[in-house]
N, C-alpha and C positions, 0 to 999 in steps of 0.2 A: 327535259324538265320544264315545266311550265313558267314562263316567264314571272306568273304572279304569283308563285310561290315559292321563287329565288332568294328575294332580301328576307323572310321568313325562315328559310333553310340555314341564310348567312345569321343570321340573328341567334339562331341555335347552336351554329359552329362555335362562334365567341364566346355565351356563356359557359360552353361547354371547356374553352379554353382557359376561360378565368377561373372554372371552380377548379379545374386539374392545379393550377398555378397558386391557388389558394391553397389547396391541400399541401402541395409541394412545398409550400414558404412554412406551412406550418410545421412539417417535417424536420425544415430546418432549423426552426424556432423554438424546437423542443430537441435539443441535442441528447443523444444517449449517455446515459449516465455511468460515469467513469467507473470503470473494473475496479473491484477491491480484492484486496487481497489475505491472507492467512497461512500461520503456519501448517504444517503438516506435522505429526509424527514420522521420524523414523527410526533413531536409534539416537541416544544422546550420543554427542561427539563424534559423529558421523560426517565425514564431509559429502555424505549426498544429499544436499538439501530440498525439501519438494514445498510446494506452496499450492495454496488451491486459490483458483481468481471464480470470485463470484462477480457476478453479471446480475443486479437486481432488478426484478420488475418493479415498476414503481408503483404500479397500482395494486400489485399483490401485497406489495409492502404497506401500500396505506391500508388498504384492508386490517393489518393486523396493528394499525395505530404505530407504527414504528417509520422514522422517518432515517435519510438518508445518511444521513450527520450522525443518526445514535448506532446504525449499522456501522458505519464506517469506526468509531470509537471501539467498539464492542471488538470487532475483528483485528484492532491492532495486538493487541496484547493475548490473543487466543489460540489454542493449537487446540487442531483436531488429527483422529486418527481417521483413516481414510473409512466410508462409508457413515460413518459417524457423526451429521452435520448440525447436531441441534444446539442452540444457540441460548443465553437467556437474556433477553432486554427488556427493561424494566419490569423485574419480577415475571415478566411472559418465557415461556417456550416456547422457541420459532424451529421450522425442520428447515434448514436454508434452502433444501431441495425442491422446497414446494412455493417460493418465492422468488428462487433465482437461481441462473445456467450456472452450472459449475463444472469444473474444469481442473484436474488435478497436475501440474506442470513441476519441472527442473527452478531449481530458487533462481531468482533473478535481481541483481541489486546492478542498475545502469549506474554509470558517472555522475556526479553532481557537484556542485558549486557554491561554498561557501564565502559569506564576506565577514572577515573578522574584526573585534570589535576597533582595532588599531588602523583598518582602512585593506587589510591586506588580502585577497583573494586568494582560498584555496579550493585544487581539484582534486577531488576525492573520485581515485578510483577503486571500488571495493573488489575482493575476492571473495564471489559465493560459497565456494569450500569453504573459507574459514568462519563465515559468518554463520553456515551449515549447525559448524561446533555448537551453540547457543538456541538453536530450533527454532528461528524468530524469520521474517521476510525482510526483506530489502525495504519494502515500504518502512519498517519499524526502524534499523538501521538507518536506514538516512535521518528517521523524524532523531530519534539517537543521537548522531552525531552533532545533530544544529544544535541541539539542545545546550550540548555539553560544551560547543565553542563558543555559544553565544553566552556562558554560563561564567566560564572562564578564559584565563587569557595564560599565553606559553609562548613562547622564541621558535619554537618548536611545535606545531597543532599536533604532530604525530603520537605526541610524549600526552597528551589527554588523554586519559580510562573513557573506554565507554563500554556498554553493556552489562552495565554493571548494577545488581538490585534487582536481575532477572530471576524469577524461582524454576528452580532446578531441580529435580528427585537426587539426584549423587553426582559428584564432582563433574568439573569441567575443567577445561588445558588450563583456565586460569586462577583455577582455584572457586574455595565457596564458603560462606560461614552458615551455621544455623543460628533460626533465629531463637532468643532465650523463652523458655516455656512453651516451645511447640517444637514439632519436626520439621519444620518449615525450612530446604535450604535456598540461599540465595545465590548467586556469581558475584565474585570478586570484581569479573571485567576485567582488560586488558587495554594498551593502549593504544591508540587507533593507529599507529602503523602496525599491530598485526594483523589487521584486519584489510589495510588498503595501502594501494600508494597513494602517497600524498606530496601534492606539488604545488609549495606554495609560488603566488605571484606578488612580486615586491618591484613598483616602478618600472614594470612592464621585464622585469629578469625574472625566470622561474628555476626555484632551485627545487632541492629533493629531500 
């Protein structure tokens, strides 16, 4: 290589290196946007629970003026039947297919951690069969159960209803009322140990 055409070559390598490092940082800068989730259908009172995780584009989604926040709302409280992905956000119909990867999965509710209002932590570990019963996601049960502890107070977290004011077409293991002047039913709910163990922590001692 020609001597007078070396720090010219080096001059190329570098910017060549900053704009890769540029892109890269920006990659990182723009983290992927968290999976959501929703019910499935399968059978009421079924303990096979399935969930479908969407995966949103975000610029398809701004295309259709709907941002990440009002998906996310929309999909807690909604069940679809499989194939069947259409959605409606603010008065729009969105096909989710045409916006975002989806992925039909086994219900999944992880562990989680609650702080009560008296100072006391509890670990809620769910069982997806039971929660299956209700046709709702893990994501909604946990939002669920904070609601309900942070709402009220008990010696006992286990001894809380929750799931309850869910609409239902015909009974579930906990029961259901209709609502007056429509066919509208809802769940009774049940108390959150039958849906999970639960272990409180009190002064670093956990009981059950």
């Amino acid at each position: 290589m020609n001597k007078a055409h070396f720090p010219r070559f080096a001059i190329l390598l570098l910017l060549l290196y900053v704009i890769q490092g540029a892109a890269a940082g920006e990659a990182l800068a723009k983290p992927k946007p968290k999976s959501l989730t929703a019910a499935v259908w399968v059978e009421l009172g079924s303990a096979d629970g399935k969930e479908v995780v969407v995966e949103p584009d975000l610029k398809k989604l701004k295309a259709q003026r709907v941002t990440l926040e009002q998906l996310s709302t929309a999909l807690l409280r909604r069940r679809f039947a499989v194939g069947e992905w259409t959605i409606q956000i603010k008065g729009k119909k969105i096909d989710l297919s045409h916006v975002a990867k989806l992925a039909v999965r086994e219900l999944q509710a992880p562990p989680f951690t609650v702080k009560l209002r008296d100072g006391r932590e509890v670990l809620i570990t769910p069982d997806p069969k039971r929660i299956a019963h209700y046709v709702v996601t893990g994501r909604y049960f946990e939002e669920d159960v904070r609601k309900a502890l942070a709402e009220y107070s008990a010696k006992d977290p286990g001894d809380i209803h929750v799931l309850s004011m869910i609409p239902v077409p015909g009974n579930v293991r906990g029961g259901h009322f209709t609502e007056a002047g429509t066919m509208t039913h809802f769940s009774v709910g049940e108390p959150l140990e039958n849906f999970a163990k639960v272990e409180v922590k009190s002064k670093g001692i956990t009981t059950k």
